[in-house]
N, CA and C atoms of all chains as a GROMACS GRO file, in nm:
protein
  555
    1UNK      N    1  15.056   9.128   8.194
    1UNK     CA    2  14.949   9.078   8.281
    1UNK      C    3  14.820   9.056   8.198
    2UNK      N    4  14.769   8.948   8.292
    2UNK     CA    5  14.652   8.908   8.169
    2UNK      C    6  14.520   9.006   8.179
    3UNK      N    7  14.469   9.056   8.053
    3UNK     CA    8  14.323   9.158   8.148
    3UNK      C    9  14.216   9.104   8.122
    4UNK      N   10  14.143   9.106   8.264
    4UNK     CA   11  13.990   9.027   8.230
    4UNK      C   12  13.890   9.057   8.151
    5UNK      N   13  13.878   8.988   8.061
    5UNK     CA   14  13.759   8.954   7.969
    5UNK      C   15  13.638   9.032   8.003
    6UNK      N   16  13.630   9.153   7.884
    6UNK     CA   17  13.484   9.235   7.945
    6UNK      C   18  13.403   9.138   7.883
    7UNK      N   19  13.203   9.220   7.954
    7UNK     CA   20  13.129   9.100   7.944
    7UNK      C   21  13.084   9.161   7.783
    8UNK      N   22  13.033   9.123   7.702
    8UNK     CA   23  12.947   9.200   7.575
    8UNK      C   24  12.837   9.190   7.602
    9UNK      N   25  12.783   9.344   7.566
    9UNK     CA   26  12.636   9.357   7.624
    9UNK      C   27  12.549   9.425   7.544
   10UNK      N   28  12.423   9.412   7.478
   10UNK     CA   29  12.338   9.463   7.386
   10UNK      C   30  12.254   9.515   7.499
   11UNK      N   31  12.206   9.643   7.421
   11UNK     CA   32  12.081   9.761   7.494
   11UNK      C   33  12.024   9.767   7.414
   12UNK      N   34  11.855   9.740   7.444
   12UNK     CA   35  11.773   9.751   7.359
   12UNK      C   36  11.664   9.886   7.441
   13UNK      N   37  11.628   9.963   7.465
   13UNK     CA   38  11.575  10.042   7.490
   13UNK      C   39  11.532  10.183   7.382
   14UNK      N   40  11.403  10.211   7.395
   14UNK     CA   41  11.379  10.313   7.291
   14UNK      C   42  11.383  10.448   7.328
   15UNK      N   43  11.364  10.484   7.477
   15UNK     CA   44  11.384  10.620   7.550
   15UNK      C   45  11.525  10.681   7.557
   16UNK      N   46  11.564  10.745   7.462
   16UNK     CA   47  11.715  10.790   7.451
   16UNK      C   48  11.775  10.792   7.621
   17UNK      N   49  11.706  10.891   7.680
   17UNK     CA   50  11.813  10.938   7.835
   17UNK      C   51  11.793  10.782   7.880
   18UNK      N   52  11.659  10.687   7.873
   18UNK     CA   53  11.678  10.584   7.939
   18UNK      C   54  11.839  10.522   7.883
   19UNK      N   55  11.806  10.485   7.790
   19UNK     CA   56  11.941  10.404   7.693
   19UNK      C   57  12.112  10.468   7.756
   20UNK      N   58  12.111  10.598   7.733
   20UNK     CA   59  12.192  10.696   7.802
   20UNK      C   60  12.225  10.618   7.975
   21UNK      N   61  12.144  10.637   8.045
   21UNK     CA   62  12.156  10.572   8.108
   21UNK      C   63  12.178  10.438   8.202
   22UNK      N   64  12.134  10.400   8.141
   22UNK     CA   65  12.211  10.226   8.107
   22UNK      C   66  12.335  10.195   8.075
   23UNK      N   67  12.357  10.274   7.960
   23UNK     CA   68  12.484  10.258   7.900
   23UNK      C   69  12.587  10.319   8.001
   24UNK      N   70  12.546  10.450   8.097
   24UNK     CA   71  12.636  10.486   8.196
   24UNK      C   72  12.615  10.363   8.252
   25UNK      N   73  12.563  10.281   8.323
   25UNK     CA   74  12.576  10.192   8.436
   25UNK      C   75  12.638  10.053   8.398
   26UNK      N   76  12.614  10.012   8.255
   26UNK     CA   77  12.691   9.878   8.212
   26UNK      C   78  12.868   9.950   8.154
   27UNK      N   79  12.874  10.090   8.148
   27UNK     CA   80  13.012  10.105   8.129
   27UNK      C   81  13.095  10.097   8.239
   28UNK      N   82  13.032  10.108   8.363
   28UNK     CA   83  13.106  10.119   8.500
   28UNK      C   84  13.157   9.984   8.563
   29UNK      N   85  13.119   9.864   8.481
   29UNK     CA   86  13.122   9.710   8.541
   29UNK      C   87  13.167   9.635   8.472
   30UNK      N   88  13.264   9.705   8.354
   30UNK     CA   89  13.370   9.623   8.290
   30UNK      C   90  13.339   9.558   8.168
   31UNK      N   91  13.194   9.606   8.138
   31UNK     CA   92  13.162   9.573   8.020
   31UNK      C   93  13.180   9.629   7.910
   32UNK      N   94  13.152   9.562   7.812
   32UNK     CA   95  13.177   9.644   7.660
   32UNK      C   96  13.039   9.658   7.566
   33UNK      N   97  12.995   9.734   7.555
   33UNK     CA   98  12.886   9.752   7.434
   33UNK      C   99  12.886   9.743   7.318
   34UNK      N  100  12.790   9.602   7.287
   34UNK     CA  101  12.873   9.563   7.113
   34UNK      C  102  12.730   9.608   7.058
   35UNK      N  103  12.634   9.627   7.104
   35UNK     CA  104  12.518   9.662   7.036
   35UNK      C  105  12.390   9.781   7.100
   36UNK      N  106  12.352   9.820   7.039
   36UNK     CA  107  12.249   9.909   7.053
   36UNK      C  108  12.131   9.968   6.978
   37UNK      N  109  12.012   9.938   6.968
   37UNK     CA  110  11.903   9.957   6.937
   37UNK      C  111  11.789  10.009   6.994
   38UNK      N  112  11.645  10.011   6.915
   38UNK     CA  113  11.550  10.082   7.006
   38UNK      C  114  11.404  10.039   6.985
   39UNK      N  115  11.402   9.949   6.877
   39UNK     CA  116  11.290   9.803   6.906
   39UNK      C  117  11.266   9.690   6.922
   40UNK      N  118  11.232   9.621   6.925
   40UNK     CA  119  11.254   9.458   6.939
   40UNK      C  120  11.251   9.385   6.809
   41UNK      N  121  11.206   9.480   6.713
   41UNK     CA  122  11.268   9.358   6.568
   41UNK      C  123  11.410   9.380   6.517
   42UNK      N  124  11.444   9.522   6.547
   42UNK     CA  125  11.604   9.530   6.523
   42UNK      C  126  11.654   9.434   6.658
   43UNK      N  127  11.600   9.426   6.739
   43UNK     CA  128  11.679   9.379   6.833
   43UNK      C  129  11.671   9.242   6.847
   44UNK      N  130  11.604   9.155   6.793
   44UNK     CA  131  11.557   8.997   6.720
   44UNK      C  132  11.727   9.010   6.621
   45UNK      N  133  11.754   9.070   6.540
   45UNK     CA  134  11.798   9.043   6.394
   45UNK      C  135  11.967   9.081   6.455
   46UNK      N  136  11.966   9.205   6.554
   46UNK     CA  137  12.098   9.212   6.598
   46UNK      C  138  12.173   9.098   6.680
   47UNK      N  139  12.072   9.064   6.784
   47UNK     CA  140  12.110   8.980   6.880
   47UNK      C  141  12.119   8.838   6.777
   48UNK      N  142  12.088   8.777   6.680
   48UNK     CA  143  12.158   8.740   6.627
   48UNK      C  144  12.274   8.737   6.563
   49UNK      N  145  12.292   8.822   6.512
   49UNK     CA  146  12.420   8.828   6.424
   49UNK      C  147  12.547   8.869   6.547
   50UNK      N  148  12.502   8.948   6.660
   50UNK     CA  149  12.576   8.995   6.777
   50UNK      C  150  12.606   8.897   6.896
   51UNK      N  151  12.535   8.818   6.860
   51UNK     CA  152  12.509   8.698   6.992
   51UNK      C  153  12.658   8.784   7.148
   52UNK      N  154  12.542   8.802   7.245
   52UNK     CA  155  12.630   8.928   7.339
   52UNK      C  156  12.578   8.844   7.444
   53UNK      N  157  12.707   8.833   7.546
   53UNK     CA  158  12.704   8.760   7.636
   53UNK      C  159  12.575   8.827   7.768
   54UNK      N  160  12.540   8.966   7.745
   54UNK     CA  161  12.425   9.025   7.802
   54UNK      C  162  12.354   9.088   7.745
   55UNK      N  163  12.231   9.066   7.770
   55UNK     CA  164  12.089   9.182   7.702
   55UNK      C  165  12.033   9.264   7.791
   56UNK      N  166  11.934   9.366   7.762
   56UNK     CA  167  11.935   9.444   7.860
   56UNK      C  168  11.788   9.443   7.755
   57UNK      N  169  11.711   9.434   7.799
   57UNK     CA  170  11.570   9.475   7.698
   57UNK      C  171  11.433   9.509   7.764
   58UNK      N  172  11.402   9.610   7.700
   58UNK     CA  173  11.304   9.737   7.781
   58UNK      C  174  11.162   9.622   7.701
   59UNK      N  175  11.100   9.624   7.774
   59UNK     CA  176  10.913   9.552   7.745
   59UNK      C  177  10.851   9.665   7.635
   60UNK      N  178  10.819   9.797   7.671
   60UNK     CA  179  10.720   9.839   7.590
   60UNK      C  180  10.790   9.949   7.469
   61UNK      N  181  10.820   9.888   7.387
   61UNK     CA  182  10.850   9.955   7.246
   61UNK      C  183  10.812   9.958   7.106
   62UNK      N  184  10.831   9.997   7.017
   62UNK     CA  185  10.796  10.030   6.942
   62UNK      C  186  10.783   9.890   6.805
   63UNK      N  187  10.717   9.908   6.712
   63UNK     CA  188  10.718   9.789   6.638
   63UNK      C  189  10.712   9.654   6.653
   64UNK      N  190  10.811   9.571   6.766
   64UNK     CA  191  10.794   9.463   6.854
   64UNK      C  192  10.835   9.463   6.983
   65UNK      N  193  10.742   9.449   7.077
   65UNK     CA  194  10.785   9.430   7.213
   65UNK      C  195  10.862   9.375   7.271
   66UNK      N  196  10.942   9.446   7.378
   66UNK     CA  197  11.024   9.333   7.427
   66UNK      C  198  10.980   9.168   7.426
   67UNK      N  199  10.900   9.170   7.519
   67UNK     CA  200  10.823   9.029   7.542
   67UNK      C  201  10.865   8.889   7.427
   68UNK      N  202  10.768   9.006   7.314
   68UNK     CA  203  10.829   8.917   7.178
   68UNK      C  204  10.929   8.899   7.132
   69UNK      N  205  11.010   8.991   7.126
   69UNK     CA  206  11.170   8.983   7.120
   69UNK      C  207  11.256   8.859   7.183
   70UNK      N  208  11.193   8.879   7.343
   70UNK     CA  209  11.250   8.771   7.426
   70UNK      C  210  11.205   8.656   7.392
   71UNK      N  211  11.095   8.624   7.343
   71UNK     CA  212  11.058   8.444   7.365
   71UNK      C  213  11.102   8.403   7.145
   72UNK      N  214  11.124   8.532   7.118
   72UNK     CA  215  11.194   8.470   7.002
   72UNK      C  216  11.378   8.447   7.009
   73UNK      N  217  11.411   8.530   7.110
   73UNK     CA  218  11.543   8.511   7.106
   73UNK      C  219  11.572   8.409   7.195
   74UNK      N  220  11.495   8.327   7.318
   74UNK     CA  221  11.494   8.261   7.385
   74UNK      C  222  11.482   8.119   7.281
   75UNK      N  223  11.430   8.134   7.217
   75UNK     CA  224  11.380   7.978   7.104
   75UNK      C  225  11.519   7.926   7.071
   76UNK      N  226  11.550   8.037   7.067
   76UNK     CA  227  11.688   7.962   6.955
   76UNK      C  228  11.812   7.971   7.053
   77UNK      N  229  11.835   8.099   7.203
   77UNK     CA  230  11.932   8.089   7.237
   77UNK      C  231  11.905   8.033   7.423
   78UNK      N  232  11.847   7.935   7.406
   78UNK     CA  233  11.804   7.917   7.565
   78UNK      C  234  11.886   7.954   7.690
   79UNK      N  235  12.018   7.927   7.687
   79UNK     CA  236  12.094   7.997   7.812
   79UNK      C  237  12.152   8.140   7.807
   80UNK      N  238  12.082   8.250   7.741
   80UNK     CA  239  12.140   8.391   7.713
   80UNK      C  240  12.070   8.441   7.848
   81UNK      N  241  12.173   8.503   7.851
   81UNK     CA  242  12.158   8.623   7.965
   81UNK      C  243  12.061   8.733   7.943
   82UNK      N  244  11.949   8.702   7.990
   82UNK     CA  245  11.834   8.861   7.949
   82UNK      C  246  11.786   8.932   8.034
   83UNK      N  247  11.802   9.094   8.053
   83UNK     CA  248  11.711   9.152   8.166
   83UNK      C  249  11.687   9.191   8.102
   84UNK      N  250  11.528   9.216   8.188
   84UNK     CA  251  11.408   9.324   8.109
   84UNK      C  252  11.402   9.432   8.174
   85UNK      N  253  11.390   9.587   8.136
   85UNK     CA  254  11.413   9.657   8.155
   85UNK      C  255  11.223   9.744   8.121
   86UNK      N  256  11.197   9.796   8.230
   86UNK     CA  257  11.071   9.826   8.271
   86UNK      C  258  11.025   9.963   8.382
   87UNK      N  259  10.924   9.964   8.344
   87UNK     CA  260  10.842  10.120   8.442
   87UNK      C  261  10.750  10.009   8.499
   88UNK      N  262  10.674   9.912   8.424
   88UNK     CA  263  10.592   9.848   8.463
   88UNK      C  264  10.638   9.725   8.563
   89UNK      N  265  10.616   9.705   8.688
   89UNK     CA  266  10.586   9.620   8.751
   89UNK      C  267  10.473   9.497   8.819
   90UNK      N  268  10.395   9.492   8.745
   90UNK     CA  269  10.266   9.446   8.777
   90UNK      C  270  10.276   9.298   8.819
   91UNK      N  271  10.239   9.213   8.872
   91UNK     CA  272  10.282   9.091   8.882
   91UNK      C  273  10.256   9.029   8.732
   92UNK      N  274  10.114   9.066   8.647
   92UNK     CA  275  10.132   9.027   8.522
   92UNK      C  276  10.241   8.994   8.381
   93UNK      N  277  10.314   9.116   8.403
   93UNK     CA  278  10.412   9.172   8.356
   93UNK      C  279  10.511   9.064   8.393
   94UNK      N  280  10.541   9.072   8.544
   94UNK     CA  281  10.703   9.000   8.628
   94UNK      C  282  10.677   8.879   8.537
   95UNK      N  283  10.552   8.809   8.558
   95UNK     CA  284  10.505   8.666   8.546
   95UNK      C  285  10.514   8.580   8.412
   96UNK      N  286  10.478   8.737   8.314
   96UNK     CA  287  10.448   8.688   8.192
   96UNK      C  288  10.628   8.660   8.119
   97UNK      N  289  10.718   8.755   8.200
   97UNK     CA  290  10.838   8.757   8.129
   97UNK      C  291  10.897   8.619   8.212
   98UNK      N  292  10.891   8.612   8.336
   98UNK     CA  293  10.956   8.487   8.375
   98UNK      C  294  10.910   8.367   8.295
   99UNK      N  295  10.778   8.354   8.227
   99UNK     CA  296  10.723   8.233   8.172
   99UNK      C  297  10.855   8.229   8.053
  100UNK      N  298  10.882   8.362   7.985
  100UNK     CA  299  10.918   8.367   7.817
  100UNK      C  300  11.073   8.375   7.874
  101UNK      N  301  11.126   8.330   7.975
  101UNK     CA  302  11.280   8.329   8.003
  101UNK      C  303  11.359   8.422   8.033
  102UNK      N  304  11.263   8.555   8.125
  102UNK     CA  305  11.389   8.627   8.175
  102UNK      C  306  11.443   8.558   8.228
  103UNK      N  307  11.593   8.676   8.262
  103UNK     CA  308  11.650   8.592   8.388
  103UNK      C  309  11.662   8.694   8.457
  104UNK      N  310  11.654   8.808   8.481
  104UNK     CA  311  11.618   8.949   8.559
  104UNK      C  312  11.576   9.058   8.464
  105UNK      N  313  11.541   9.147   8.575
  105UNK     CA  314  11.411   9.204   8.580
  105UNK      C  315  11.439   9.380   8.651
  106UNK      N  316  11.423   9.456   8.553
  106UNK     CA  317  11.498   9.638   8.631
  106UNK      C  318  11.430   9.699   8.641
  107UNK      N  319  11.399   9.749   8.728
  107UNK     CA  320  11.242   9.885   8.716
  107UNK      C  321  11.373  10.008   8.689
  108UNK      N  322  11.285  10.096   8.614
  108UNK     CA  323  11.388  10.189   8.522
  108UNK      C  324  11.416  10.297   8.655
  109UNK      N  325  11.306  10.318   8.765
  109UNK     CA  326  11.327  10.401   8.828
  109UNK      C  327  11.405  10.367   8.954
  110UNK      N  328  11.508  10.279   8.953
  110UNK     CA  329  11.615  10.250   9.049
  110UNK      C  330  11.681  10.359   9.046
  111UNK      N  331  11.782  10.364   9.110
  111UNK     CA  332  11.908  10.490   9.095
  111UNK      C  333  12.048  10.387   9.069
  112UNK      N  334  12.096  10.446   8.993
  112UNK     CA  335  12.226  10.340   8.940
  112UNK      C  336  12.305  10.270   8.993
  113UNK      N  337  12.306  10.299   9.190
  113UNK     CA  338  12.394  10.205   9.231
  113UNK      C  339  12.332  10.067   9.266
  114UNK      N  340  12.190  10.097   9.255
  114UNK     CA  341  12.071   9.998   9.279
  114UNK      C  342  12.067   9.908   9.165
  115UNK      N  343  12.081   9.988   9.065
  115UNK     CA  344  12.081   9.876   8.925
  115UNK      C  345  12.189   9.762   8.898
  116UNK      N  346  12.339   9.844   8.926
  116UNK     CA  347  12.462   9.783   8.933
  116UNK      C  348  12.409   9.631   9.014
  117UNK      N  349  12.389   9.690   9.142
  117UNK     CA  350  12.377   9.597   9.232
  117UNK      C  351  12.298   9.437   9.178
  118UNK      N  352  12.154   9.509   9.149
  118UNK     CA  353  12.057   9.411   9.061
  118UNK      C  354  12.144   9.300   8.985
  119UNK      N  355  12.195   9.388   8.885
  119UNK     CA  356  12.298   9.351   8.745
  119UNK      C  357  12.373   9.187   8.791
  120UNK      N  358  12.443   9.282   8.901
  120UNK     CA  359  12.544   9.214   8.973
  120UNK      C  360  12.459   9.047   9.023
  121UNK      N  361  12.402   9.073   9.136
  121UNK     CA  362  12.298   8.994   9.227
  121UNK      C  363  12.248   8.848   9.094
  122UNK      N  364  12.186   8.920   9.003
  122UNK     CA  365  12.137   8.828   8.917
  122UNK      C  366  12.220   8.767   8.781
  123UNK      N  367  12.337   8.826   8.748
  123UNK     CA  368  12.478   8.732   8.700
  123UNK      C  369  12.519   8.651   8.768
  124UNK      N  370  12.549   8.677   8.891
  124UNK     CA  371  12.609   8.573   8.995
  124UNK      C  372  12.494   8.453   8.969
  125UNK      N  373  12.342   8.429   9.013
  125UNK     CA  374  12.291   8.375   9.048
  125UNK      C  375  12.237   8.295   8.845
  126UNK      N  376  12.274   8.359   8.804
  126UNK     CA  377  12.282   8.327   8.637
  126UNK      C  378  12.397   8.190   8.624
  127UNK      N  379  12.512   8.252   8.657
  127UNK     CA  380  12.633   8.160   8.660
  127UNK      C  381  12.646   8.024   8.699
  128UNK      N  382  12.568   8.073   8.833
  128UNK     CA  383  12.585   7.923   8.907
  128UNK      C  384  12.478   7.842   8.905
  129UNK      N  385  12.339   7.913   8.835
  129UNK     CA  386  12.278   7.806   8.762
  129UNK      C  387  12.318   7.741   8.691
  130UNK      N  388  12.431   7.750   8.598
  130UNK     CA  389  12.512   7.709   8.452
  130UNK      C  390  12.588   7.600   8.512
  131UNK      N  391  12.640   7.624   8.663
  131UNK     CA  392  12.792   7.464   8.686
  131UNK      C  393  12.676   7.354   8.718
  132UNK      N  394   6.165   9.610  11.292
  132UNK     CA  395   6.286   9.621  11.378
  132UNK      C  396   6.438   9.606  11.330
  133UNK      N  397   6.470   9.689  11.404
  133UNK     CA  398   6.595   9.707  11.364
  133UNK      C  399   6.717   9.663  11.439
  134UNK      N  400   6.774   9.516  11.377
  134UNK     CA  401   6.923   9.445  11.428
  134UNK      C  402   7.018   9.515  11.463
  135UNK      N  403   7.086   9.519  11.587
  135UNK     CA  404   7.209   9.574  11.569
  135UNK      C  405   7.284   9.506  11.607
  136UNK      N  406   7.408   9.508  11.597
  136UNK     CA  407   7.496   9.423  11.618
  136UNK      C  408   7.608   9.460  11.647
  137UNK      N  409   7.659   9.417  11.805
  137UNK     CA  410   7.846   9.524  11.830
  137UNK      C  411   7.942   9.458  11.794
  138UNK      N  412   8.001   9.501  11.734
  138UNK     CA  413   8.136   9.490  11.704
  138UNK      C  414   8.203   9.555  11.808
  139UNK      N  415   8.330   9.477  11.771
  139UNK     CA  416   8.467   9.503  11.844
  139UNK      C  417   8.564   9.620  11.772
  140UNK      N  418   8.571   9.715  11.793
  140UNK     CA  419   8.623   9.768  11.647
  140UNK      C  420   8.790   9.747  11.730
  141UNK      N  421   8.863   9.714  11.765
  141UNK     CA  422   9.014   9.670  11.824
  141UNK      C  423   9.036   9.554  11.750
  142UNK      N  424   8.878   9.477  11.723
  142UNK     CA  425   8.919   9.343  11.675
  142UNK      C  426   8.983   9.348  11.506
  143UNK      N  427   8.853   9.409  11.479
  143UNK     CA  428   8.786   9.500  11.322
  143UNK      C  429   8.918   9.519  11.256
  144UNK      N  430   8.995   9.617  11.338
  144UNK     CA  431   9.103   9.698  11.326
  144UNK      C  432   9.210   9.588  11.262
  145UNK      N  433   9.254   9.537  11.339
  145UNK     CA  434   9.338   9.428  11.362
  145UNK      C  435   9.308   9.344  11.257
  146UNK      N  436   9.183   9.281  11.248
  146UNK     CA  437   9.162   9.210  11.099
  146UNK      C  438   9.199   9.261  10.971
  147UNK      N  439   9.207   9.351  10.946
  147UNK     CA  440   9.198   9.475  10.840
  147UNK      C  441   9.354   9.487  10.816
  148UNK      N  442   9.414   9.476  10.922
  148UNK     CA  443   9.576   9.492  10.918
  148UNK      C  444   9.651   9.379  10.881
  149UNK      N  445   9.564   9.304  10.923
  149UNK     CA  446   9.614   9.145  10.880
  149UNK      C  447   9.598   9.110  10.746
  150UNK      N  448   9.504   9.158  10.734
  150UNK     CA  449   9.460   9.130  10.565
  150UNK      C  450   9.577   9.228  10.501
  151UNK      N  451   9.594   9.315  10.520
  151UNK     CA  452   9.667   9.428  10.410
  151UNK      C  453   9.875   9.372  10.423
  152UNK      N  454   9.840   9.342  10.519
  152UNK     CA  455   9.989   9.216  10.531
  152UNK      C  456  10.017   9.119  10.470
  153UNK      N  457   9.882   9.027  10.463
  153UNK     CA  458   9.856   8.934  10.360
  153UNK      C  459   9.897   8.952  10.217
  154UNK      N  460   9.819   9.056  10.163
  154UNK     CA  461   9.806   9.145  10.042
  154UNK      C  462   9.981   9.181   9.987
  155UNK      N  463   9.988   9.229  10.094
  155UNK     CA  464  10.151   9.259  10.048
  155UNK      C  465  10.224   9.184  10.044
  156UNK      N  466  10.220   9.066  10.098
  156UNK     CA  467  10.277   8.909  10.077
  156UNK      C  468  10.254   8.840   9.945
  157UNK      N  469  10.149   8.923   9.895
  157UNK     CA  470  10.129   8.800   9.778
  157UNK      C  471  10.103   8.888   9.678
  158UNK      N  472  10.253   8.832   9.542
  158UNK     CA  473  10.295   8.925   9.431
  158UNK      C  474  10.178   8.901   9.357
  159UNK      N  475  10.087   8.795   9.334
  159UNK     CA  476   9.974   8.765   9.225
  159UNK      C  477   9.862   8.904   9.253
  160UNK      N  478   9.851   9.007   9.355
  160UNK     CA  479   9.787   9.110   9.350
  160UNK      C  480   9.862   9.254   9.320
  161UNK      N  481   9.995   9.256   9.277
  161UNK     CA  482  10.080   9.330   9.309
  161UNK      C  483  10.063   9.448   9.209
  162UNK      N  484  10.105   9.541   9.198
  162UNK     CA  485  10.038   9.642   9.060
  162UNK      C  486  10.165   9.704   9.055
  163UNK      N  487  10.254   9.726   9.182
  163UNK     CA  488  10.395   9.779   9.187
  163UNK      C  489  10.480   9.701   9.235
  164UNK      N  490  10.552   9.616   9.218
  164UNK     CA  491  10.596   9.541   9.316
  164UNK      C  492  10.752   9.627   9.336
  165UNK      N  493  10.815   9.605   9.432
  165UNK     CA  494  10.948   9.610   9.481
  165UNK      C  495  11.056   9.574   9.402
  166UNK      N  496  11.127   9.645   9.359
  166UNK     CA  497  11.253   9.543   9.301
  166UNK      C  498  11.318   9.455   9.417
  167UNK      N  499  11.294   9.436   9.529
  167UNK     CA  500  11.377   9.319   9.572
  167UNK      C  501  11.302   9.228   9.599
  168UNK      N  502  11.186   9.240   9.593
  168UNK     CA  503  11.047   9.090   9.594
  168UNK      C  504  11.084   9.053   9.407
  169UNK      N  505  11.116   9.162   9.301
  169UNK     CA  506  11.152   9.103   9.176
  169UNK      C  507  11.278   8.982   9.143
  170UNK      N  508  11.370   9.093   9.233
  170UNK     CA  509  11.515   9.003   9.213
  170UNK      C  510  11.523   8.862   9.269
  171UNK      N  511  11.455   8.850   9.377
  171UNK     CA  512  11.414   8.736   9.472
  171UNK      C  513  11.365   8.631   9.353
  172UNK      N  514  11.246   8.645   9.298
  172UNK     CA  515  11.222   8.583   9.229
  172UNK      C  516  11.245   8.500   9.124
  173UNK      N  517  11.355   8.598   9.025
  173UNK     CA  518  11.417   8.564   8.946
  173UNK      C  519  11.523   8.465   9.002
  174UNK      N  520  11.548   8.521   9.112
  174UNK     CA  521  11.717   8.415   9.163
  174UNK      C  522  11.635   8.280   9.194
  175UNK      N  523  11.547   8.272   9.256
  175UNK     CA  524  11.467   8.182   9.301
  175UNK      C  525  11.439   8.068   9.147
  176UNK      N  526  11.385   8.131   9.071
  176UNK     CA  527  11.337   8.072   8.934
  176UNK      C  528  11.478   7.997   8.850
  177UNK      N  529  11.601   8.096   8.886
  177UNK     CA  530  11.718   8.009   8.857
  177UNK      C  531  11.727   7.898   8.935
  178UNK      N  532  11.735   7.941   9.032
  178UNK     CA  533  11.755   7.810   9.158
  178UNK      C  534  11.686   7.699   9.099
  179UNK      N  535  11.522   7.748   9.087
  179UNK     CA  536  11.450   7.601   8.990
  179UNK      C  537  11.508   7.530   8.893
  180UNK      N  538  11.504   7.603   8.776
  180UNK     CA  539  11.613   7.536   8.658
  180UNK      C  540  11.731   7.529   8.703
  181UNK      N  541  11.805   7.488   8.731
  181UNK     CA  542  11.914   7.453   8.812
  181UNK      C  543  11.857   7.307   8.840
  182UNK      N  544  11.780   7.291   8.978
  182UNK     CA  545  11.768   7.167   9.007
  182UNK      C  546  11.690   7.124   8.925
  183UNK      N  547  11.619   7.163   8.793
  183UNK     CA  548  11.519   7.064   8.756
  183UNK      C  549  11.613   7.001   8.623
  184UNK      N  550  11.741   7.112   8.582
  184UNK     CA  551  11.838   7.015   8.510
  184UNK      C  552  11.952   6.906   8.577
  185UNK      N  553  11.936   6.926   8.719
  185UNK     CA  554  12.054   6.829   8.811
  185UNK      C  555  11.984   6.743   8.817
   0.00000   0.00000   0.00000
């Protein structure tokens, strides 16, 4: 029997239990974790060489910000799958990442069946932007 | 001399509520927003690119 294709998914987050946690919630949905880091310039240089059918990337870290991370990995890979992963909600924040190409958006303090859900909600609506 | 002037405070009230309804309607003041006024958005913003490449 044929088995379905997990998705590949990079975590960029610098808060260990956060990361920990994530990684529990993208292991539960059939995905596979090809990468993992904890700033945005390792995570510029991985997501190249890793090119992962999902990102998961936290805004405020260390050395380079998400933000920056995203509108450099956006330059070169325009239809990648990116959530940003956040405490901060401010409309500034939502606004400034939708300009630089999220395509969703996680407040860290969901509870995991809430995140799944998110995950879920905004792949679907990822996809069928694409036909 | 000293103006006074009555108010309605039922009216007062009511204005005040309206406004803070308003407020919560509109993410450009938002400092916390909801994750489902977030997700909305995002799906919404696909929806855009979508039709602005069809």
């Amino acid at each position: 029997m044929k088995q379905k294709k997990k998705i590949r998914v990079m975590i960029v987050e610098d808060e260990d239990h956060v990361r920990t946690l994530i990684k529990t919630v993208v292991k539960s949905m059939n995905c596979e974790i090809v990468g993992e880091t904890n700033n945005g310039k390792d995570a510029v240089l991985m997501y190249h060489k890793l090119k992962p059918t999902m990102l998961l990337l936290d805004i405020n870290m260390p050395i380079k910000s998400g933000k920056k991370a995203l509108a450099e990995i956006r330059k070169r890979f325009p239809n990648t799958f990116i959530i940003m992963l956040t405490s901060l909600t401010d409309s500034e924040t939502v606004e400034d990442c939708i300009k630089l190409g999220a395509t969703g958006f996680i407040r860290k303090d969901l509870p995991i069946d809430k995140m799944r859900e998110v995950i879920k909600q905004t792949w679907s609506a990822y996809k069928s932007s694409l036909q | 001399m000293i103006l006074k002037e009555k108010y309605d405070l039922n009216q007062m009230l009511t204005e005040i509520e309206e406004d803070e309804n308003e407020q919560d309607k509109d993410v450009s003041q938002g400092k916390n927003i909801p994750q489902e006024i977030i997700t909305e958005l995002m799906i919404n913003n696909l929806k855009q690119t979508k039709e602005k490449r069809t």
